[in-house]
Steps between C-alpha positions, in 0.01 A plus 500: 500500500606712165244746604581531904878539355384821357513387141215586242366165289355552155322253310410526144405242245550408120416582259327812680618703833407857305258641290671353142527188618200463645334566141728311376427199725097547416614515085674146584261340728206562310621438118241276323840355278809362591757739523788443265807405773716798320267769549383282862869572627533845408170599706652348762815669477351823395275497853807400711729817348190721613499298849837564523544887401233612647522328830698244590835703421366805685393288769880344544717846523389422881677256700216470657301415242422092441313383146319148421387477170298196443637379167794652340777394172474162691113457393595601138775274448275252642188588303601673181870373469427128591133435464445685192791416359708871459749372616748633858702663251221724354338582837834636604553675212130707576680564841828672334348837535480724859274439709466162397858452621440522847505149668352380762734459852287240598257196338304277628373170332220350621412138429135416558244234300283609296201457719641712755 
């Protein structure tokens, strides 16, 4: 339907969705040691402010242009800010700084088990 409307869908995931994050997303994925949550939630932060410079906020000068990102400052506060303990406070803090304070229009939450 968004398509036949005549508007353009892009889909990009985190961390990743360009060539930084990407590596970035290998560095994480693949560490043989825990990742201290500090320097956990700045990778994270540091591949969404490439995500969004270099192409979600080109992508959105155009009306016609619709973004899904797969994660998001939901997933951190979630992860980092909860789970590990940073605190909501400090993952908000990370996202003071342009691009970082571009919010989402939309979120979804979805609850599935685990098994699923």
């Amino acid at each position: 339907y968004i398509t036949q409307s005549g508007m353009s869908v892009h889909l990009f995931r985190e961390p990743g969705g360009t060539e930084f994050g990407e590596k970035l997303r290998s560095a994480i994925l693949t560490s043989t040691v825990d990742l201290d949550p500090v320097a956990e939630a700045m990778l994270f932060a540091s591949s969404r402010a490439q995500l969004l410079s270099e192409r979600v906020l080109p992508l959105l000068q155009s009306p016609k242009n619709i973004v899904i990102v797969d994660r998001y400052i939901d997933s951190s506060l979630a992860y980092q800010g909860y789970t590990q303990m940073l605190g909501f406070e400090n993952i908000l803090k990370i996202h003071q700084f342009p691009p970082l304070t571009t919010m989402p229009k939309l979120t979804f939450y979805i609850k599935i088990s685990v098994r699923t």
